[in-house]
C-alpha positions as CSV (number, residue, x, y, z in Angstrom):
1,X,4.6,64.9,-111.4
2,X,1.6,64.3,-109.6
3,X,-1.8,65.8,-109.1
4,X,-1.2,67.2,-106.1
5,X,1.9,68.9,-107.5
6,X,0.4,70.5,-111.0
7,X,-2.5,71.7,-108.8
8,X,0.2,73.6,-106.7
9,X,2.1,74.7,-109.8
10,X,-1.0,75.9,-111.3
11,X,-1.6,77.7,-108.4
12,X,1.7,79.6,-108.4
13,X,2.0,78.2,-104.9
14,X,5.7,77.4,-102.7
15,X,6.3,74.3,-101.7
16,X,9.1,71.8,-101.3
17,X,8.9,68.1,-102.3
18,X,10.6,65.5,-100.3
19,X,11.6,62.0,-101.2
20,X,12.0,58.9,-99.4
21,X,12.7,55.5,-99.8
22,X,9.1,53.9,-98.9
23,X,9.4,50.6,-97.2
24,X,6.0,48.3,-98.3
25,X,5.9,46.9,-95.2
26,X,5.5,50.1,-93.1
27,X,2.9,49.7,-90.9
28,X,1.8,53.7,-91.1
29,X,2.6,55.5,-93.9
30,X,2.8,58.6,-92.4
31,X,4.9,57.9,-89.4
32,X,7.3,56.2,-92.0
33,X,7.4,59.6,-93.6
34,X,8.5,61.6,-90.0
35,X,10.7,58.6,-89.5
36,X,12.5,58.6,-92.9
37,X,12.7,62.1,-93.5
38,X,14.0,63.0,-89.9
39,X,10.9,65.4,-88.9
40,X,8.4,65.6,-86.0
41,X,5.5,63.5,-86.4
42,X,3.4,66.4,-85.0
43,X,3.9,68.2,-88.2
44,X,3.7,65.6,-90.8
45,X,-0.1,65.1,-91.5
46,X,-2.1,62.1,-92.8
47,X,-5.1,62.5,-95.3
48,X,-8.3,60.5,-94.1
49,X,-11.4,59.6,-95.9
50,X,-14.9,59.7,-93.9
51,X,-18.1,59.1,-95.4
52,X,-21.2,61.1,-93.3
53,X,-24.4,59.4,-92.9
54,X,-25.8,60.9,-95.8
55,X,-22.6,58.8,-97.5
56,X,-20.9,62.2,-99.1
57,X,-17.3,61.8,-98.2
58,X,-15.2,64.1,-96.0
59,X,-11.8,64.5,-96.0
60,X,-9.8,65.4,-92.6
61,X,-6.1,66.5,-92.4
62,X,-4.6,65.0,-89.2
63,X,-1.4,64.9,-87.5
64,X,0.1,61.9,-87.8
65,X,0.8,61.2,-84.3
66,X,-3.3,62.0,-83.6
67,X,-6.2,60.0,-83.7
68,X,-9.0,61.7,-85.9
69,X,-11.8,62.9,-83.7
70,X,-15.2,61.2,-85.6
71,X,-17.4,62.9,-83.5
72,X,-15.3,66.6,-83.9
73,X,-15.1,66.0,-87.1
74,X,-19.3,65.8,-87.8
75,X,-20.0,68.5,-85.2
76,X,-17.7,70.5,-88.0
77,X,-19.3,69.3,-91.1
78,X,-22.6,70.0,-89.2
79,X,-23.7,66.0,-89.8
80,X,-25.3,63.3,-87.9
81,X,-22.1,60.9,-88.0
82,X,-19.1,59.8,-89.4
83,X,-17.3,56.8,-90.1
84,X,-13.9,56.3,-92.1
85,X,-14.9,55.6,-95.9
86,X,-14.3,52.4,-97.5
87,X,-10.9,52.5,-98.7
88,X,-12.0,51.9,-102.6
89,X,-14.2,54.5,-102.2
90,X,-11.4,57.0,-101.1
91,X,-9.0,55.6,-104.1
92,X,-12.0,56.0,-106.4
93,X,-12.8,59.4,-105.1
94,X,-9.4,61.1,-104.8
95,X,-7.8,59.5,-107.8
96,X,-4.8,57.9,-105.3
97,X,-3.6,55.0,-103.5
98,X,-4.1,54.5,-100.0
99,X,-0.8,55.5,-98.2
100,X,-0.5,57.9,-101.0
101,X,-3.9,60.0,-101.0
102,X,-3.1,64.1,-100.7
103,X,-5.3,66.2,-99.7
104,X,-4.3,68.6,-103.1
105,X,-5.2,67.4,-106.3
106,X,-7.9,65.2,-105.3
107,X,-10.4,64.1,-109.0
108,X,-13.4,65.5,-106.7
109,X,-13.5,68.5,-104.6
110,X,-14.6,67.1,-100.9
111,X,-15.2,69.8,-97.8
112,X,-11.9,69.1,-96.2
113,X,-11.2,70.2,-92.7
114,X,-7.8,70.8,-91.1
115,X,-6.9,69.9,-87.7
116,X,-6.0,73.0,-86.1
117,X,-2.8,71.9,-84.7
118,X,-1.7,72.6,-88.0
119,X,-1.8,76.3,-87.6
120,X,1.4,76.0,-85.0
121,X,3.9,75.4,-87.7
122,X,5.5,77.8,-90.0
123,X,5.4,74.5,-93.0
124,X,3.7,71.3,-92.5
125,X,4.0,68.3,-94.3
126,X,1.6,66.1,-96.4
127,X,1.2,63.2,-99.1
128,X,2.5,64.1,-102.5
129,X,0.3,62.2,-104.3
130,X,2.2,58.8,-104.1
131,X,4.1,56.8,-100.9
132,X,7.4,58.1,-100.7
133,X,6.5,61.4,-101.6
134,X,5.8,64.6,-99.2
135,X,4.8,68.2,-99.6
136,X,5.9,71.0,-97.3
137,X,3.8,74.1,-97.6
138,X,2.6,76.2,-95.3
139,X,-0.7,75.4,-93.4
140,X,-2.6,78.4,-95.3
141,X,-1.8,77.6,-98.3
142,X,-2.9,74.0,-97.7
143,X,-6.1,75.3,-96.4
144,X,-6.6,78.0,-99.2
145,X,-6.0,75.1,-101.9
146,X,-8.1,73.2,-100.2
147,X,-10.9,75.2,-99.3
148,X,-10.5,73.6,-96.0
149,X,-12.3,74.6,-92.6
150,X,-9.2,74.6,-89.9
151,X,-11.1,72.9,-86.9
152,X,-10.0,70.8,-83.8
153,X,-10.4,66.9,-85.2
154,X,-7.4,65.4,-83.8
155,X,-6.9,63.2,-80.3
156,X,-3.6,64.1,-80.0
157,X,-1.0,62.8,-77.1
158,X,-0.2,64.3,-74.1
159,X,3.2,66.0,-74.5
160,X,6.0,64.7,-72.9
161,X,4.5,61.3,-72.7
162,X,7.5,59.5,-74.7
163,X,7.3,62.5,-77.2
C-alpha cells in the first residue's frame, strides 16, 4: 500500500492502519489526524525533517501536541546545530509528501530519534505514508524499524493546561 506499510509487512511486524477523510485545508496534519480519528494528540506523533550543520538530515518523531526541541535534538545526534530541513529536501529524501512523510519506509535510512514520551503508551500513532493515513504500532517496534535512539526532543504542554 505504501512504503511504510510493505516495510512493516516485510518485517512481520503488528500494526493497525487507520483511515481518515483528510481535509486540504488542515492547518496541522497531525492534529487533524487526533481530531478525526478521535485519539489523544499526546499519542499521535508527527515525522520532522532536520538537517545538522554538516547538512546530513535527521529525522525526529514528536508528539503532535509538542514542539521539537532543536537544541535536544543535536545534544542527541552529538552535532553542533540543527535546523528543520527544507521541505523538498525532506520529500526528496524520504520519498513522501509533506503532511504525509512516515518515519517507516523512508528511500534513505536517516538516524531517527524518538521522543521519549513515546515510551508511555502501549500503541502510538504515526504517518502511513500518505495524509489520511495512520499507523498504530507499538513504540518499540517503531524504534526497532527504525533504528531510532528514544531521547527527550519534545517541548511538550503542561498538563492540565486546556488538555
Amino acid at each position: 500500500m505504501t512504503p511504510a506499510t510493505r516495510a512493516l509487512d516485510k518485517a512481520g511486524i503488528d500494526y493497525r492502519l487507520h483511515r481518515y477523510d483528510h481535509d486540504p485545508k488542515a492547518q496541522s496534519y497531525g492534529s487533524e489526524a487526533a481530531e478525526m480519528l478521535g485519539l489523544d494528540p499526546a499519542r499521535v506523533f508527527k515525522t520532522l525533517l532536520v538537517t545538522s550543520e554538516s547538512g546530513e538530515l535527521l529525522v525526529a518523531v514528536v508528539p503532535v501536541i509538542g514542539m521539537l526541541d532543536l537544541k535536544a535534538l543535536a545534544t542527541a545526534a552529538k552535532v553542533k546545530k540543527t535546523a528543520m530541513a527544507n521541505p523538498a529536501a525532506a520529500q526528496r529524501s524520504t520519498g513522501y509528501l509533506l503532511g504525509g512523510i512516515s518515519p517507516l519506509g523512508q528511500k534513505k535510512a536517516l538516524r531517527t530519534f524518538i521522543d521519549s514520551s513515546a515510551t508511555q503508551w502501549s500503541s502510538l500513532y504515526v504517518s502511513g505514508g500518505r495524509r489520511g493515513l495512520e499507523i498504530e504500532l507499538m513504540p518499540q517496534q517503531l524504534a526497532l524499524q527504525t533504528g531510532a535512539q528514544t531521547t527527550s526532543l519534545a517541548r511538550l504542554p503542561a498538563m492540565g493546561a486546556g488538555q
